[in-house]
Legacy VTK file of the C-alpha trace (Angstrom):
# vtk DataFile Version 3.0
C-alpha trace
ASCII
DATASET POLYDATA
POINTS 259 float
0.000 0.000 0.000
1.470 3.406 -1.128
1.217 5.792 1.536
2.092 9.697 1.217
3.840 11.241 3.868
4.208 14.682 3.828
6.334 16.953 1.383
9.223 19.089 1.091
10.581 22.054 -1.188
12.141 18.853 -3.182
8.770 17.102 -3.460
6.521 14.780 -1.977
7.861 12.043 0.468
6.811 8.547 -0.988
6.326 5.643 1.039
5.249 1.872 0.357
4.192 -0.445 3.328
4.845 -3.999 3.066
4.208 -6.687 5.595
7.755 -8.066 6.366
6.058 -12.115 6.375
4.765 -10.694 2.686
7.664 -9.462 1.328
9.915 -12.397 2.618
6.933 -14.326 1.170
7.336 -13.458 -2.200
11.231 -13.141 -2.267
11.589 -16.516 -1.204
8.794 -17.470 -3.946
10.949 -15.761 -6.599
14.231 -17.195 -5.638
12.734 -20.813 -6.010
11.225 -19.756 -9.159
14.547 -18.883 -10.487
16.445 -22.312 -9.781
17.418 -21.727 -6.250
17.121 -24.858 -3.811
15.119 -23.359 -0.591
15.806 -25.215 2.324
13.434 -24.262 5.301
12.872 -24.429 7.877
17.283 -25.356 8.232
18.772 -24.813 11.228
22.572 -23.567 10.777
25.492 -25.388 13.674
28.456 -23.699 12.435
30.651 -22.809 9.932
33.056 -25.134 7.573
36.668 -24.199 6.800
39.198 -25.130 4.740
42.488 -23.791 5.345
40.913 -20.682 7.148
39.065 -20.333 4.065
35.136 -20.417 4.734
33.814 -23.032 2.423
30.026 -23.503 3.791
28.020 -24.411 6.480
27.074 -27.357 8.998
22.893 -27.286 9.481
20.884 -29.765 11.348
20.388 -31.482 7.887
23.990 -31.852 7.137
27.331 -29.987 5.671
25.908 -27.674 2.724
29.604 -27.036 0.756
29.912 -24.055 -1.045
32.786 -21.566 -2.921
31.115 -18.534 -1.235
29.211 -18.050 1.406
26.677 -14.837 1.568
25.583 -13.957 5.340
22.501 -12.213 5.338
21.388 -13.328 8.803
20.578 -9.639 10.078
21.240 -7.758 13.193
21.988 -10.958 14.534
25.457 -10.871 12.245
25.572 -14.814 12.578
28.837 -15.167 10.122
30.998 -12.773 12.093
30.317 -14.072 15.569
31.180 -17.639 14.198
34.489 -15.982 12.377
35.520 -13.237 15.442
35.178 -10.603 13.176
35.849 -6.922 14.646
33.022 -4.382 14.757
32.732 -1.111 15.464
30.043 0.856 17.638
29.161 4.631 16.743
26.135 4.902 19.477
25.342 4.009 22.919
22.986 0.785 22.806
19.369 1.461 21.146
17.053 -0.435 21.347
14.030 -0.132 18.812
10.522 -1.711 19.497
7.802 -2.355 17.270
4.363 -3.605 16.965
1.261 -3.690 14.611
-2.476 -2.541 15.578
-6.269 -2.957 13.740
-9.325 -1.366 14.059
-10.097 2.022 12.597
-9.095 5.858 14.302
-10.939 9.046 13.742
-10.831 10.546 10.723
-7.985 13.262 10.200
-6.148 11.110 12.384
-1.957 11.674 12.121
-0.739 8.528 11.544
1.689 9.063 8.991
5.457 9.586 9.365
7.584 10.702 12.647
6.902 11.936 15.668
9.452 13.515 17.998
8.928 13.781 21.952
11.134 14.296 24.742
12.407 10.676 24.919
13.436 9.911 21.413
10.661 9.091 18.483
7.887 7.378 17.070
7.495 6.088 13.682
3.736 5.435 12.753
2.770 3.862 9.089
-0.247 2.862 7.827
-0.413 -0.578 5.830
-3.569 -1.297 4.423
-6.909 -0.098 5.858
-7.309 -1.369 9.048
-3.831 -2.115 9.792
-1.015 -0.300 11.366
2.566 -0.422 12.118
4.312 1.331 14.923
8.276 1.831 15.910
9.336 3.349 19.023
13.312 4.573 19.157
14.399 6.059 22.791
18.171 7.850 22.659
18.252 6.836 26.029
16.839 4.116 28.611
13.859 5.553 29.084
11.887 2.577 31.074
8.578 2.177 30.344
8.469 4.417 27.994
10.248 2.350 26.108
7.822 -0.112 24.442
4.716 1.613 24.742
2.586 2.542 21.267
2.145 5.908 20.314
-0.746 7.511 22.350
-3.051 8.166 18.477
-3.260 4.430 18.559
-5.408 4.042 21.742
-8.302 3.050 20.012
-6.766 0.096 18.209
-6.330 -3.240 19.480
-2.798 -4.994 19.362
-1.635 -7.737 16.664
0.904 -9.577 17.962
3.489 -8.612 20.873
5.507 -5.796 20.927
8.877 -7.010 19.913
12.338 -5.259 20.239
15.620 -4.998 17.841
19.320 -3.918 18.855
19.714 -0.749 16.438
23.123 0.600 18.046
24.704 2.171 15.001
27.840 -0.547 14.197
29.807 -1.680 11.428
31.438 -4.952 10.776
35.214 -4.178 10.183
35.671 -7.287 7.621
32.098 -7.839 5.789
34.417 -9.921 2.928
37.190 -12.525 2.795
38.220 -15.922 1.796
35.188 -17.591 0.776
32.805 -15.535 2.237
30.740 -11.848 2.083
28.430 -10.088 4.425
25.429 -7.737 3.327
22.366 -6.392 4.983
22.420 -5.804 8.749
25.138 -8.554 8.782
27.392 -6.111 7.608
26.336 -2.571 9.164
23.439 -1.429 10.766
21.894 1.847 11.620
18.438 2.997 13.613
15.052 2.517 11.480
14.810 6.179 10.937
17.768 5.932 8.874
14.384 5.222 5.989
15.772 2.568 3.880
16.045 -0.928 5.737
14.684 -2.727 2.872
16.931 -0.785 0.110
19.380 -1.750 2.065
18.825 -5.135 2.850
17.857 -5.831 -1.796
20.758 -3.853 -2.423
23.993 -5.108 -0.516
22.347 -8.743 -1.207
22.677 -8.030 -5.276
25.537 -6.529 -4.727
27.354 -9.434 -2.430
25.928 -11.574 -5.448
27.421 -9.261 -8.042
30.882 -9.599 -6.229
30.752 -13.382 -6.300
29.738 -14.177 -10.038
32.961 -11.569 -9.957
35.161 -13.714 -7.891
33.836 -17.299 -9.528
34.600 -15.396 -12.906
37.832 -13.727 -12.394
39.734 -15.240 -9.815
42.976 -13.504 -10.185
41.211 -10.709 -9.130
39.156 -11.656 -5.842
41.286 -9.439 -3.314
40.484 -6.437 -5.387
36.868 -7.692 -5.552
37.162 -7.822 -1.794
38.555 -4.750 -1.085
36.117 -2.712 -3.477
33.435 -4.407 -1.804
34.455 -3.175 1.614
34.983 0.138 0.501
31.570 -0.028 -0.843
29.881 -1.203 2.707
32.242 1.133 4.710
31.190 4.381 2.509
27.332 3.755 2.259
27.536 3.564 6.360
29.804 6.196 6.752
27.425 8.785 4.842
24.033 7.613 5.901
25.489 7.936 9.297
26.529 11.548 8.820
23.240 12.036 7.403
21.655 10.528 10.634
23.639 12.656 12.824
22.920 16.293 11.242
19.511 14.780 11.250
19.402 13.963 14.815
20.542 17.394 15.726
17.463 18.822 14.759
15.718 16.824 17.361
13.831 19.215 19.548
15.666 17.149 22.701
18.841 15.518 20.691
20.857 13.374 22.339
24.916 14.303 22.992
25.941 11.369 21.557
25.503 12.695 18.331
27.462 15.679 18.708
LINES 1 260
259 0 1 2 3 4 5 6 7 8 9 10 11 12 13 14 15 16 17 18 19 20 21 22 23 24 25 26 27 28 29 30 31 32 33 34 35 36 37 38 39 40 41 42 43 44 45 46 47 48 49 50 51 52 53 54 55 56 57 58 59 60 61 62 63 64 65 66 67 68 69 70 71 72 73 74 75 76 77 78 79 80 81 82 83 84 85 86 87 88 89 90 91 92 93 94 95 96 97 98 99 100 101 102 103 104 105 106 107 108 109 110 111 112 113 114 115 116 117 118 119 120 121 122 123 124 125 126 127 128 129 130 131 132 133 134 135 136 137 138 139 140 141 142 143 144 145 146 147 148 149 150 151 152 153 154 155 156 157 158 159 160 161 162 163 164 165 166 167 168 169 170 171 172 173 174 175 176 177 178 179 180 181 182 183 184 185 186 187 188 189 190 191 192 193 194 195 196 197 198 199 200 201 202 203 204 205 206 207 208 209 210 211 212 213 214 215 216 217 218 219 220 221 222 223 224 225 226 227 228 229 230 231 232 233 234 235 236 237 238 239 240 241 242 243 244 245 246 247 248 249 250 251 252 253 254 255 256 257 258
């Protein structure tokens, strides 16, 4: 469902809501369309190596062996626990919590876009006609008003718990090396108000595929592969977390940290 939300001197802000069961829904629908073996529900043990080189996984259905491996496991950064890999923090720990509510509000009712207060922000989107999505970001711990919905959606009834992600601002130090590449929140993440989770998510995917076909392709030239793929990761983080910070300072009640 297309949703407007609001404008500026550059135009009208444009915004599509998706359920995320939907859109994983028809991704994984695709994929198996295209040739790819889906194996689900798979539980992953561990990874294989070969010479420190990662050459696939163990799963409670047995090895899978593969020349790359793509980790796109989330916030949850699955690969570079199992490897040690180095990360880096830019935040103090956030904590973003979520939740989705029916039933119909008044008309003329705000529901749209975000909403500062004195403890961080709200994020309030509406996905089809009786259905809405909420996101609650504090810059600090801020108790219980932590994971409470936004006060416009007291005539709605719940769907589902509310549920919390880690959001602290981070980068993986090494999201590429022998036999392996990171993309999506596996490789950096940054608060939901950063707008484009999903972009995100599609894009560092294609292009962690993009860099394999690359490597399978051109051997000879897999550290520079590697090392242009970092530089990708680090520079896309890097500028949407400037962005986030001159962003943030706007906040009617901004937080020091990002000073």
């Amino acid at each position: 469902m297309f949703s407007a939300f609001g404008e500026s001197a550059s135009g009208p802000a444009l915004g599509y809501q998706i359920p995320r069961e939907t859109l994983d829904s028809l991704l994984l629908v695709r994929a198996a369309g295209l040739g790819v073996e889906v194996v689900q529900p798979c539980r992953v043990l561990g990874v294989l190596r070969e010479r420190q080189q990662v050459c696939g996984v163990s799963t409670a259905q047995g090895d899978r062996l593969a020349a790359w491996v793509i980790d796109a496991s989330g916030g949850n950064g699955w690969l570079s626990r199992q490897l040690g890999l180095p990360w880096r923090t830019y935040s103090p720990r956030l904590l973003a919590h979520y939740g989705y509510a029916t039933g119909d509000l008044p008309e003329g009712a705000e529901v749209c876009g975000i909403e500062a207060d004195p403890f961080g922000w709200y994020w309030m989107a509406k996905i089809r006609s009786d259905f809405y999505h909420w996101t609650r970001l504090c810059f600090t711990n801020a108790g219980h008003h932590q994971a409470v919905p936004p006060a416009v959606f007291k005539p709605l009834r719940a769907s589902g718990p509310v549920r919390g992600a880690d959001v602290t601002w981070r980068l993986c130090q090494q999201a590429c090396g022998d036999g392996f590449f990171i993309a999506g929140d596996s490789a950096f993440v940054l608060d939901p108000s950063s707008g484009h989770g999903v972009v995100k998510a599609l894009m560092t995917g294609m292009m962690a595929a993009h860099a394999v076909v690359e490597s399978l392709s051109t051997p000879w030239h897999v550290l520079s592969i590697q090392q242009q793929y970092q530089y990708w990761i680090n520079d896309w983080f890097n500028r949407d977390r400037l962005k986030m910070s001159e962003f943030y300072r706007t906040h009617p009640f901004a937080p020091e940290w990002c000073d």
